[in-house]
C-alpha positions in Angstrom: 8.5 -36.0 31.4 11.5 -34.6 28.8 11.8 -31.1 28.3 11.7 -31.9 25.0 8.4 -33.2 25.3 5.0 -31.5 23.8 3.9 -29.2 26.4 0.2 -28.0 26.4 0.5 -25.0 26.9 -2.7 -22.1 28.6 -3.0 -18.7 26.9 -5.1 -16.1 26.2 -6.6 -16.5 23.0 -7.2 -13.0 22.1 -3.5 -12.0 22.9 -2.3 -15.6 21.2 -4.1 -14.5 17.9 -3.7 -10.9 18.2 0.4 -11.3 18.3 0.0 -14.2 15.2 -2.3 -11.6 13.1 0.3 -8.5 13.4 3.5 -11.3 12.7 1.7 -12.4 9.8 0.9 -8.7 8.7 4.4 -7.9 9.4 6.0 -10.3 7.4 3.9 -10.0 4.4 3.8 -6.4 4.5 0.3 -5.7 4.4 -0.3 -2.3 6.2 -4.0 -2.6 8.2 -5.7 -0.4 10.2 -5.7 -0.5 14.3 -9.7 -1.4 14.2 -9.4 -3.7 10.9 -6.6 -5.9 13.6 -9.1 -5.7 16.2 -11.5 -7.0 14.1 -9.7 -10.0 13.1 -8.8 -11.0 16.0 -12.0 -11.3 18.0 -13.0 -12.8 14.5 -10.1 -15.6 15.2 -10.9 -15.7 19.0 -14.7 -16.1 18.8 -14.6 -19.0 16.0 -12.2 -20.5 18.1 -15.8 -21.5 20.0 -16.9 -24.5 17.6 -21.0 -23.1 18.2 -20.1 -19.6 16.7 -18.9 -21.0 13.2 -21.2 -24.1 13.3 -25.1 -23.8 13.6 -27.0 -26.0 15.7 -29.2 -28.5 14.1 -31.8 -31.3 15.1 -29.5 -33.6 14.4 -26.3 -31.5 15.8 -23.5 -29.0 15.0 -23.8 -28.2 11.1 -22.1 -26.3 8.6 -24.2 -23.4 6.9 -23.5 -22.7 2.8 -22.6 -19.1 2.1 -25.3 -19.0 0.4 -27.8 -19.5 2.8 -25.9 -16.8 4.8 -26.8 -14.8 1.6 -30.2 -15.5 1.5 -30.2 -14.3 5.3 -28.6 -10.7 4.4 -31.4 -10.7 1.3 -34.6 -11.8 3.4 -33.6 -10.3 6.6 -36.3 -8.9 9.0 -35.4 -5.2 9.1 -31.8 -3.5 8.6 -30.1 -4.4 11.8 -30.8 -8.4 11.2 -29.6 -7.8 7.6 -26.0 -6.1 8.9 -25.6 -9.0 11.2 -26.1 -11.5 8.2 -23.7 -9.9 6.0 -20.8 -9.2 8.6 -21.1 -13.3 9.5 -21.1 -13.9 5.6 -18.2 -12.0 5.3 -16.3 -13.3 8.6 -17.0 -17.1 8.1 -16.1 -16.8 4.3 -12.8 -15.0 5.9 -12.0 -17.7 8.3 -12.9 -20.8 6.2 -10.9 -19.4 3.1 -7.7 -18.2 5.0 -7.5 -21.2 7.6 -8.7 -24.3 5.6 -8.2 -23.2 1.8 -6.8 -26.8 1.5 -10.5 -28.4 2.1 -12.1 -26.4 0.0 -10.1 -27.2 -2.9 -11.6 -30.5 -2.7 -14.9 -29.2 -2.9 -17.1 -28.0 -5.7 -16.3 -24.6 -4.8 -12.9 -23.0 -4.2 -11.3 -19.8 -2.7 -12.0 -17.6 -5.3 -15.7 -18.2 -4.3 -15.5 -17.7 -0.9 -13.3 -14.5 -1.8 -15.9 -13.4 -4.2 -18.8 -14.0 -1.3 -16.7 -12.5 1.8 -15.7 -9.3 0.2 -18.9 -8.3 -1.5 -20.7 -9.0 1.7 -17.7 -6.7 3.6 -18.0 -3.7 0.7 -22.0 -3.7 1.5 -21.8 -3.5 5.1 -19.3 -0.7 4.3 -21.6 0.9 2.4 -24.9 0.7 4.6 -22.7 1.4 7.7 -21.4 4.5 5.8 -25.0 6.1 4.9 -26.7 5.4 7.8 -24.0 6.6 10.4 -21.4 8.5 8.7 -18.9 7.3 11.6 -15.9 6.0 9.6 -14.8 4.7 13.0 -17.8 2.4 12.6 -17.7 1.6 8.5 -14.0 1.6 7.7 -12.8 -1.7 9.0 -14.9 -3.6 6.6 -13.8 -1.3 3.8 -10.2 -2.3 5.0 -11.4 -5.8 5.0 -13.0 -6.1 2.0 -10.4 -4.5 -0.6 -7.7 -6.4 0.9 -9.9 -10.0 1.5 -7.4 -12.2 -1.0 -4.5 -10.3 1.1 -5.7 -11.5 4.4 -6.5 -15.1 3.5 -2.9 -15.1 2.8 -2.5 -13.4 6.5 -5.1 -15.6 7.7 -3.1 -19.1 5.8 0.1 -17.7 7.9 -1.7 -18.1 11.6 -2.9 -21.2 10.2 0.7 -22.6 9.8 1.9 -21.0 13.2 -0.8 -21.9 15.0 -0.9 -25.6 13.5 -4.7 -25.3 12.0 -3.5 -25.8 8.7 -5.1 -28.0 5.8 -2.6 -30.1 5.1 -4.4 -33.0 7.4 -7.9 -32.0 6.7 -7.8 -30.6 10.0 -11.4 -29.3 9.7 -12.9 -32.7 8.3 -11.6 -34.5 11.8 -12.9 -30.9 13.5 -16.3 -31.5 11.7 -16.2 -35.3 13.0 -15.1 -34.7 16.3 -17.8 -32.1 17.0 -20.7 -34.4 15.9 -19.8 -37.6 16.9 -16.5 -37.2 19.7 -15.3 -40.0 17.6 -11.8 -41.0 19.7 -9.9 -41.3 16.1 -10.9 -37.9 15.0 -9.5 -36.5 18.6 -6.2 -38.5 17.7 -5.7 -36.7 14.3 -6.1 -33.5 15.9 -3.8 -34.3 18.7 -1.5 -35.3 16.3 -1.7 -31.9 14.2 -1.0 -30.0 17.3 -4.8 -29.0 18.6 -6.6 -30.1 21.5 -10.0 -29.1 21.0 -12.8 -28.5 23.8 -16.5 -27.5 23.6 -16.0 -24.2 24.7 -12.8 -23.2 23.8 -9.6 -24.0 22.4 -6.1 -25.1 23.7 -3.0 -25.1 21.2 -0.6 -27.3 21.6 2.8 -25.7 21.4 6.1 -27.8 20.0 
C-alpha cells in the first residue's frame, strides 16, 4: 500500500473531539468555560453512537422532531425527567445545527429554528438548575451554552469540516440510510466523505 494512501486511522474519540472543539474555539476566538468544553465534547463523543441521537422505533432507528423533545420537557413525569428532556432538546438541536446545517436548509425548517429551540431549552435548564441547587458548577455550562448557541454552531460547523462530517454530501441523509437499511451505496458515500461508520462507534478516516 502507498504512503500516500488513505489510512484508517484508531483514536480516542473523546481526546479526537476534545482537541477539534478547543482548535475550533481557538481559531474563532470564542472564550468558553473549562466545563462548557467538557460538555461539548462528551456531547460530540456520545452522538458519535448512532442509538444516542436516533430513537428506536418498530420499524427501526428514527429521527425525533424537536418538538416532540419539547413536548417531553412540557409533559414530563416529575422535574428530574423534565431536565433530562430539555438538556437532550438542547444537545441534539446543538449537534444537528452545527454539524449538518447544510441538510436542514433543505428542509421546512432551518437553523435559526433549531437555534431558537436549543438555546431556550439550555437557558431553562440554567434556570431550574440554578434554583434548585444553587451550585453554579452544576448550572453554568448551559448558561455558557445557551448565550453563545449561534457561536458554537459555528464552532460545531469547524469540527464538522476537520473531521469530514460536513453537509456538503448530505452526509447525514446516507447516515440516516445506512442506519436503517445498511444499504452498500449509502456505505460508499460515506467512505468516500471520509467516515467509516459502525453500530457502536465511529472510526474517522484521516487523509
Amino acid at each position: 500500500m502507498s504512503t500516500n494512501a488513505s489510512i484508517v486511522t484508531n483514536v480516542n474519540i473523546h481526546d479526537y473531539f476534545h482537541a477539534q472543539i478547543e482548535s475550533s474555539l481557538s481559531h474563532q476566538h470564542v472564550p468558553l468555560g473549562v466545563s462548557a468544553v467538557d460538555y461539548l465534547t462528551r456531547l460530540l463523543a456520545d452522538f458519535s453512537n448512532p442509538h444516542q441521537l436516533f430513537q428506536q422505533t418498530p420499524e427501526g432507528l428514527d429521527f425525533k422532531p424537536l418538538a416532540l423533545h419539547y413536548a417531553d420537557a412540557v409533559h414530563a413525569d416529575g422535574p428530574r425527567q423534565r431536565n433530562l428532556a430539555l438538556k437532550r432538546l438542547g444537545d441534539i438541536a446543538l449537534f444537528i445545527s452545527g454539524m449538518f446545517a447544510g441538510s436542514l436548509a433543505r428542509k421546512v425548517v432551518d437553523v435559526d429554528y433549531y437555534a431558537a429551540m436549543g438555546s431556550a431549552a439550555y437557558r431553562d435548564l440554567h434556570g431550574i438548575l440554578s434554583t434548585h441547587f444553587g451550585d453554579p458548577a452544576i448550572s453554568s455550562p448551559f448558561a455558557e451554552l445557551a448565550g453563545k448557541f449561534l457561536v458554537l454552531v459555528d464552532v460545531f460547523a469547524e469540527v464538522a469540516e476537520a473531521s469530514h462530517l460536513g453537509s456538503r454530501h448530505d452526509v447525514l441523509r446516507n447516515y440516516e440510510i445506512w442506519l436503517r437499511t445498511d444499504s452498500p451505496r449509502a456505505l460508499r458515500k460515506l467512505q468516500c466523505q471520509g467516515i467509516v461508520p459502525a453500530r457502536a462507534n465511529v472510526s474517522l478516516v484521516r487523509h
